[in-house]
C-alpha positions in Angstrom: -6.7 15.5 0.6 -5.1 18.7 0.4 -1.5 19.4 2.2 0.6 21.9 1.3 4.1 20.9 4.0 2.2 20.1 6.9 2.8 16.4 7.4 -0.8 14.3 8.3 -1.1 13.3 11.9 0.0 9.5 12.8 0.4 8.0 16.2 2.2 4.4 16.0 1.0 1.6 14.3 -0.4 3.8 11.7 2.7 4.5 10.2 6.3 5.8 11.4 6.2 9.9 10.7 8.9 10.8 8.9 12.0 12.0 10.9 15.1 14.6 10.4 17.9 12.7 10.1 20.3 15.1 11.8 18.2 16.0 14.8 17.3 12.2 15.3 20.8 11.4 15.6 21.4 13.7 18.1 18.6 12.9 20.1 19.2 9.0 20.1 22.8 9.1 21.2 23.6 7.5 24.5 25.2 9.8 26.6 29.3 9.3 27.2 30.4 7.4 29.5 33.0 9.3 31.6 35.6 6.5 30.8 35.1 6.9 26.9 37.5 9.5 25.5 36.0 12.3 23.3 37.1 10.9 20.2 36.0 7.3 20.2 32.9 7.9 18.7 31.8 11.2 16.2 29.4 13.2 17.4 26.9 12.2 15.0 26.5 8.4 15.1 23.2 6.5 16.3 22.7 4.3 18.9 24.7 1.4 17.6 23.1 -2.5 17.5 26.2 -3.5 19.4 25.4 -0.7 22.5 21.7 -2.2 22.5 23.0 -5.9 23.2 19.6 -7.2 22.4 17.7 -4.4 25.0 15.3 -2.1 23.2 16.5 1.4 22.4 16.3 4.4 24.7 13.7 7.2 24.2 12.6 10.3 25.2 10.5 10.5 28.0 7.6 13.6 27.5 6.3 15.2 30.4 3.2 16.6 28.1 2.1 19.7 30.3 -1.7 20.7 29.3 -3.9 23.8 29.8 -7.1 25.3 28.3 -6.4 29.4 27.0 -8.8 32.0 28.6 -10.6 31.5 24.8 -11.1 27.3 24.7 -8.1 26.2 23.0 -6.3 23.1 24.4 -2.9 23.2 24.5 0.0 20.4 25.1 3.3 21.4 25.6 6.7 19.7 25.5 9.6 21.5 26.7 12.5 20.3 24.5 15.9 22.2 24.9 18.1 20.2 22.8 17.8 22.6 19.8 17.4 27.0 19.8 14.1 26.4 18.1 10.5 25.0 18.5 7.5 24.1 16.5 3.6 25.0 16.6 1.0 22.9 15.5 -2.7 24.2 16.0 -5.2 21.6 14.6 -8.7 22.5 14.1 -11.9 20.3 13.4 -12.2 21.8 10.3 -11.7 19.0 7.7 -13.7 18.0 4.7 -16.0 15.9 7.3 -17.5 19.4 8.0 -17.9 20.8 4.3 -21.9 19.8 4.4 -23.4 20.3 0.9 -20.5 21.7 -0.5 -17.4 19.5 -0.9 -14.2 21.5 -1.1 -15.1 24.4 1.1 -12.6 23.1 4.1 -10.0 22.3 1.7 -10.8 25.9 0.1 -10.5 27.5 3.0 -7.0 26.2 4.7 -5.5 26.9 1.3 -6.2 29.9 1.4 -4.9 30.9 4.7 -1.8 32.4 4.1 -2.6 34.0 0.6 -3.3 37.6 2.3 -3.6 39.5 5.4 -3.9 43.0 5.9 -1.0 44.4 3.9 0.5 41.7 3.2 -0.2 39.5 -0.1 1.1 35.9 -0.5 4.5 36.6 -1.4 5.2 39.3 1.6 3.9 36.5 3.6 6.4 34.2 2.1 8.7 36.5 2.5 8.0 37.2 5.9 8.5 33.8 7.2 11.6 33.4 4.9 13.7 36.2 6.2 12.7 35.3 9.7 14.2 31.5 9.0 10.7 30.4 10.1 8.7 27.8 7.9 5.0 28.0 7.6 2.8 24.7 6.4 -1.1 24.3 6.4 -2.9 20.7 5.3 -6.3 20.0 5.3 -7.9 16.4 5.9 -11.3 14.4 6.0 -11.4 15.0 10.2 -8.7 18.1 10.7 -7.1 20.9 9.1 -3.7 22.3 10.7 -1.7 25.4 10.6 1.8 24.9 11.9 5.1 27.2 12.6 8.8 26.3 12.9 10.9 29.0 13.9 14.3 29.6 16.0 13.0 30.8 19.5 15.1 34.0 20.1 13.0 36.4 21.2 13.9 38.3 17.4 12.8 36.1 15.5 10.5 34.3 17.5 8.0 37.9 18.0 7.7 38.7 14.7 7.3 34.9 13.7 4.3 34.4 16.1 2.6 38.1 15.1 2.7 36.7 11.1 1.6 33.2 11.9 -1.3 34.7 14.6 -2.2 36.6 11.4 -2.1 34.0 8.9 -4.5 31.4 11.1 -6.9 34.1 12.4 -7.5 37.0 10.1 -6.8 35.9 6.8 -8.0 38.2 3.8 -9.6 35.7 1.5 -8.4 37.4 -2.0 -10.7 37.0 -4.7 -7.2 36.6 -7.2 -6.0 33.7 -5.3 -9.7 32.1 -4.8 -9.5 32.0 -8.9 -5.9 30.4 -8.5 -6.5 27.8 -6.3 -9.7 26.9 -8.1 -8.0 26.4 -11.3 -5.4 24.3 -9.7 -8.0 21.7 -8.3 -9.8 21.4 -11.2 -6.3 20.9 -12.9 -5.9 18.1 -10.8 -9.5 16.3 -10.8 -9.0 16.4 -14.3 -4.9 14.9 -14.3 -6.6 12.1 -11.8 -9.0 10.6 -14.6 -5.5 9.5 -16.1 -5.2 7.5 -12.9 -7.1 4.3 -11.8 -5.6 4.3 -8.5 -7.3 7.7 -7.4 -9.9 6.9 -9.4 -10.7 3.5 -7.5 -9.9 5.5 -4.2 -13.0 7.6 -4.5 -15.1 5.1 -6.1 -14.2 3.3 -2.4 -14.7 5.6 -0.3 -18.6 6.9 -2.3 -19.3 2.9 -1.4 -18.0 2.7 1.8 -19.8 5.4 3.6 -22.5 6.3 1.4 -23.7 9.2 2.2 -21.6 9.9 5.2 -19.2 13.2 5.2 -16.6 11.0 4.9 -18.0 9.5 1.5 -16.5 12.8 -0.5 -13.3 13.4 -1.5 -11.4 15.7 1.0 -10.6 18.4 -1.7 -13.7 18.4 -3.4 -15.0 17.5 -6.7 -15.1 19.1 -10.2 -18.8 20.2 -10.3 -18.7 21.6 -6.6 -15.2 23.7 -6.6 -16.3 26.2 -9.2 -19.2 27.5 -7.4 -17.7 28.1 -3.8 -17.5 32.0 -3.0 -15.8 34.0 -0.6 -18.5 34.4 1.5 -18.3 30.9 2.4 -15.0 30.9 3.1 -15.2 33.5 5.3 -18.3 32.1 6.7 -16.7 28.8 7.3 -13.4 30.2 8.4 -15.3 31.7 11.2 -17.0 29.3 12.2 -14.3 26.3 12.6 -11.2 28.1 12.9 -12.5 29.0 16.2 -10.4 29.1 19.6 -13.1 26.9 21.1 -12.4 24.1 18.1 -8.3 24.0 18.0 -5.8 22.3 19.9 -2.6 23.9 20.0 0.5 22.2 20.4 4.1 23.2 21.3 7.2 21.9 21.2 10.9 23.1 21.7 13.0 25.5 23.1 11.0 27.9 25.2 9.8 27.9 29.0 5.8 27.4 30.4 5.5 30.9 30.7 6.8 31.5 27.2 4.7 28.3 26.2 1.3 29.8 27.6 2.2 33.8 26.0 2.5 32.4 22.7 -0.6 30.1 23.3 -2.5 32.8 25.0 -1.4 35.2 21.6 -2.6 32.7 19.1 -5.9 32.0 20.9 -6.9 35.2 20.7 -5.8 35.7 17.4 -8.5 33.3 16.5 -12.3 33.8 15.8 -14.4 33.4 19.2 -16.4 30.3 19.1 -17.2 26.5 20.0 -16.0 23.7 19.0 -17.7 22.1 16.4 -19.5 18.5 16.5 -18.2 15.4 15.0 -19.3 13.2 12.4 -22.4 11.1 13.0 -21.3 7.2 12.9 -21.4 5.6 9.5 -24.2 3.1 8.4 -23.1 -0.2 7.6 -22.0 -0.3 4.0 -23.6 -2.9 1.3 -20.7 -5.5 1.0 -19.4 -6.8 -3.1 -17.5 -6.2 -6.0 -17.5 -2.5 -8.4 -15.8 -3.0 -11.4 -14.5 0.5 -13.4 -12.8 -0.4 -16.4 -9.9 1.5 -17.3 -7.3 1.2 -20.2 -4.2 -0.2 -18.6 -1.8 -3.1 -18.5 -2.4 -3.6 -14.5 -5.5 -3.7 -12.6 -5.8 -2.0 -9.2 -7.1 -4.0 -6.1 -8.7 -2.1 -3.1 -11.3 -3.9 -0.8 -12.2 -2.2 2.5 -14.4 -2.2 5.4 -15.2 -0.1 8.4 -12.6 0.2 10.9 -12.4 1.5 14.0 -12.5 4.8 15.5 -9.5 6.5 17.2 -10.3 6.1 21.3 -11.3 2.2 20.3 -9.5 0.4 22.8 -8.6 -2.6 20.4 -6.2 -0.7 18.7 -3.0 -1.8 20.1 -4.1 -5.1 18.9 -5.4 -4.2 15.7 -2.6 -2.2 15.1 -0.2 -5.2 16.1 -2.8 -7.6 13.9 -2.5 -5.7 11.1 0.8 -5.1 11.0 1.3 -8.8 10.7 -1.1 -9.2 8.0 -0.2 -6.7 5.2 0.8 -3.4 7.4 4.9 -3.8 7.6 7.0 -3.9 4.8 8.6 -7.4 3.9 7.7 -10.3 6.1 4.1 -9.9 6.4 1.4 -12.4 5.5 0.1 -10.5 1.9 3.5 -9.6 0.7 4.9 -13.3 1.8 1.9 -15.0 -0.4 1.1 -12.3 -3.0 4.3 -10.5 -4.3 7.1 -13.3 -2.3 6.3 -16.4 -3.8 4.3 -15.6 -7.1 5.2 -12.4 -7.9 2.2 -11.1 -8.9 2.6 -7.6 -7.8 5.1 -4.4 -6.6 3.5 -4.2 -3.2 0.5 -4.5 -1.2 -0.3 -3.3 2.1 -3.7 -3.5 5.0 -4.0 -0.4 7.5 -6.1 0.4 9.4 -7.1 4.7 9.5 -9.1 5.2 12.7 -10.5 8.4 12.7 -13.2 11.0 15.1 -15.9 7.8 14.0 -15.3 5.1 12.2 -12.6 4.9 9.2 -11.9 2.7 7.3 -9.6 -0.6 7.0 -9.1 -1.0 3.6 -6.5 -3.4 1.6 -4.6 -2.1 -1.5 -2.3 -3.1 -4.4 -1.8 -3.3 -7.9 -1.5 -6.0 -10.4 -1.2 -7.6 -14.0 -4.5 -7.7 -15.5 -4.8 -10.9 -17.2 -4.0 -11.9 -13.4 -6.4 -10.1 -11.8 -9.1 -12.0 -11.0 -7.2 -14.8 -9.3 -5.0 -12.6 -7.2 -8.8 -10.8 -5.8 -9.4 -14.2 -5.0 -5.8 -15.1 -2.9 -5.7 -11.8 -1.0 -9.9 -12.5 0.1 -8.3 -16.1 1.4 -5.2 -14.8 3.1 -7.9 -12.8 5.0 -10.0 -14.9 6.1 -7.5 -17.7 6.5 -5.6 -15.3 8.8 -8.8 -13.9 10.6 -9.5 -18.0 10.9 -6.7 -18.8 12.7 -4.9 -15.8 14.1 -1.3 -15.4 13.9 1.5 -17.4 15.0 3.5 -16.9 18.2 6.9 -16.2 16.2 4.9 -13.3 14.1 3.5 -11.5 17.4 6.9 -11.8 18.8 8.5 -10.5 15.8 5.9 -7.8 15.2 6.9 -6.9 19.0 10.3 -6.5 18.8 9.9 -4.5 15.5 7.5 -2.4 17.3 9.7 -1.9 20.1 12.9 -0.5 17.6 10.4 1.6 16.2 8.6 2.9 18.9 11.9 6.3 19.6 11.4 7.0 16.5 7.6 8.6 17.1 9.0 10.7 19.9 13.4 11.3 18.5 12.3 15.0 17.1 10.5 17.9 17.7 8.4 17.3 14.6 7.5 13.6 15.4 6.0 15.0 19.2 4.2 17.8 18.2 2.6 15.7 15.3 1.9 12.9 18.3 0.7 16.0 20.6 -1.5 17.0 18.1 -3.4 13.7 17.1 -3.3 13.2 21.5 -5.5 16.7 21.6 -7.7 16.7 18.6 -8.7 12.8 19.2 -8.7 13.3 23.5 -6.6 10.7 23.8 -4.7 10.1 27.4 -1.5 12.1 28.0 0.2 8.9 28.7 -1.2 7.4 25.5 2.0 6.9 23.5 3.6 5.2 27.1 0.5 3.0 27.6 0.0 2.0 23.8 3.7 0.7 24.0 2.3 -1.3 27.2 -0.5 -2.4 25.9 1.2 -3.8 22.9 4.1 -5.4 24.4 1.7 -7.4 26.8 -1.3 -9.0 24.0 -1.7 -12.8 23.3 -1.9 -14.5 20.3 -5.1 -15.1 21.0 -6.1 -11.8 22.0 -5.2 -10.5 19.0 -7.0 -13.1 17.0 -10.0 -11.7 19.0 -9.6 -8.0 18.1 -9.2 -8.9 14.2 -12.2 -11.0 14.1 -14.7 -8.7 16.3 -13.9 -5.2 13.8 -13.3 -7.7 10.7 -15.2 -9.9 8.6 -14.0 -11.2 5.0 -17.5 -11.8 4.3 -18.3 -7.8 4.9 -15.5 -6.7 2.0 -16.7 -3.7 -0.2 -14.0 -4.3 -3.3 -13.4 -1.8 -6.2 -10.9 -2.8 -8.9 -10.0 -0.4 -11.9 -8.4 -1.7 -15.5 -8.9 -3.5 -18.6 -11.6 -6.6 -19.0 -9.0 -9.1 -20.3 -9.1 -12.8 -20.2 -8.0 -14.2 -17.0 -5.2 -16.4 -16.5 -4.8 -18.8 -13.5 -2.2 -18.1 -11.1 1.2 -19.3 -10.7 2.0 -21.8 -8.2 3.4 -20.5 -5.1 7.3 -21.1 -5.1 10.4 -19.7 -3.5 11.4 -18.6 -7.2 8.4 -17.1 -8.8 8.7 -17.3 -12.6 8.4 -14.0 -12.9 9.7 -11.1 -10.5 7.4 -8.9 -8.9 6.3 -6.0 -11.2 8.5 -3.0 -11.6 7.6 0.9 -10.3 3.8 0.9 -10.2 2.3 2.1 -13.3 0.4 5.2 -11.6 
């Protein structure tokens, strides 16, 4: 995976995207009441537990407005006036799911995006953004690649921002110096990542997962196919995903529709003509069992997965709300309670689930001692198929609820939170009301109908398990106790 500052889409239950502290503060404040005097509370306080008096917290409600340009791009659009600035996210199905026979070319080519234009080189683009007070980012992902723009929206800095950015995402230059650069960077890192089991289990997953689906290969390439990618197909690929036809644009912030639909209408064209591209065929089933890589370490790494779901499945509300239970929170849920709570027999583990365009992939991951290894495999297969067995209790949907609910404002408290939720809405053709009806959908689900969804998209019999570190004689596990022995590991090893 390649991301250089632009954050990866989420939409809730996959994880909370991370928020600006200032401008959520801001956002969540009730507004006065009339009877409060000014200074009773500072300006920058959140909502406080005692103003909530057990209802959920307020949030934004988005009136999403949506339009297709002259030139196929969707746009979404969020007037937000809070703050003299706005951000532009246009996402592209133009991830590594589209490289074909050469792995890396996607990732290739969204690096390279802002490394010339016509007289310009990357540090006058740099430059350009910088003394504008703009931020440019670019990322690039098994399903998506994304170009995004923050800048103040004064008409000054907001021209000149666009024009650059416009540049940037549809006529980069493609130089040969920076081609050598990047390359040499990538294979710096496959080659730092054979010093670490966790990546190196990651791909070992993923090649047995999907087999020889696009989404088998790592998203920035490998070693033997980086070196031999030319500019020719970057420019080749360039022109044919970052196409009007296959981007969603999405805006949010301080401007007006008409100013919305100029700056759409100017990035749009900006862009190479074209269609949008297909998606992935659906994976084959993968082979379930157990891939060993030995690797010299004092911990063993854990990952077992299966295929998931993809992103317009309508069990995700209760998957997401199932999973969260199981492994996907922090403290409290059913893995870390058994594995790291009462035997302390690792830092942390964590289940999520990563629909995608098709099929991704639930998968199951921690870390552990080696000598321990073995056993702990073992527990985390029975807390599965324990808890796909019997579902979960009413107290853990109820408090999964409530957590959700807290959460939920978060998704939606700053301009960088919606236009990452606009973006995933558009590229995945999700419902405008999605975030709203999710929330819903959640709020309302039985114990029993969660217990449902788990067990129709799981299976613990279906598991494909890789584990990387040292063959070492096993050691049975610790009884479970409310004072392990020994506390949970320290910072993970890798």
């Amino acid at each position: 995976m390649s991301d250089r500052s632009a954050p990866r889409y989420t939409l809730i239950g996959t994880g909370i995207i991370a928020l600006v502290v200032a401008v959520a503060a801001v956002l969540a404040r009730p507004a006065q009441s009339e009877a409060e005097p000014p200074a009773a509370r500072p300006a920058n306080t959140l909502q406080s537990l005692a103003d909530l008096d057990g209802k959920a917290p307020s949030r934004r409600q988005l009136n999403i407005q949506n339009w297709t340009t002259a030139e196929g791009a969707r746009v979404l659009f969020v007037e937000a006036r809070e703050l003299p600035m706005f951000d532009l996210r246009v996402t592209f199905a133009a991830g590594s799911s589209q490289d074909g026979d050469t792995p890396g070319l996607a990732a290739l080519t969204n690096a390279m995006l802002n490394e010339g234009v016509a007289g310009k080189d990357v540090t006058a683009i740099a430059e350009g953004f910088e003394g504008l007070g703009a931020d440019f980012g670019n990322g690039s992902y098994r399903d998506m690649a994304v170009a995004s723009l923050r800048s103040l929206s004064a008409k000054d800095k907001r021209d000149p921002a666009l024009k650059l950015f416009a540049e940037v995402a549809g006529k980069p230059t493609f130089p040969e110096e920076a081609l050598k650069r990047i390359k040499n960077q990538l294979l710096a890192g496959f080659e730092y990542e054979k010093q670490n089991p966790g990546k190196i289990a990651g791909k070992a997953l993923f090649a047995k997962l999907y087999g020889d689906h696009p989404y088998a290969h790592p998203s920035d390439g490998t070693a033997q196919s980086v070196p031999g990618i030319t500019l020719e197909q970057l420019r080749a690929f360039h022109a044919k995903a970052y196409t009007a036809g296959n981007a969603v644009i999405a805006l949010v912030g301080d401007l007006s529709r008409s100013e919305a639909e100029a700056i759409a209408e100017q990035v749009s064209s900006a862009l190479p003509k074209g269609p949008a591209l297909a998606k992935p065929a659906e994976p084959a089933e993968p082979k379930a069992g157990l891939t060993h890589i030995d690797f010299p370490s004092k911990q063993t790494h854990l990952m077992l997965a299966e295929l998931g779901i993809d992103r317009q499945d309508p069990d995700w509300p209760a998957l997401s709300l199932g999973n969260q239970i199981l492994g996907g929170g922090a403290f409290g849920t059913r893995l870390m309670s058994e594995v790291r709570e009462k035997r302390g027999l690792t830092y942390g583990v964590y289940s999520v689930f990563s629909p995608m365009q098709v099929r991704g992939p639930f998968m199951i991951n921690l870390q552990t001692r080696a000598e321990l290894s073995e056993g702990t495999l073992k527990l985390v297969q029975d807390i599965l198929a324990e808890y796909l067995k019997n579902g979960p209790t009413q107290q853990e949907l109820d408090d999964a609820k409530r957590e959700l609910a807290g959460s939920f404002p978060l998704s939606n408290a700053s301009n960088a939170s919606i236009v990452g939720q606009l973006g995933a809405i558009g590229f995945y053709n999700l419902p405008l009301t999605w975030l709203e009806d999710f929330m819903q959908q959640s709020q309302a689900l039985t114990v029993e109908q969660v217990k449902a969804a788990m067990n129709k998209h799981l299976s613990a019999d279906k598991l494909v398990i890789v584990t990387a570190g040292p063959k070492v004689a096993q050691k049975p596990l610790p009884a479970p106790t409310d004072k392990p022995a020994e506390p949970p590991l320290g910072v993970p090893e890798h």
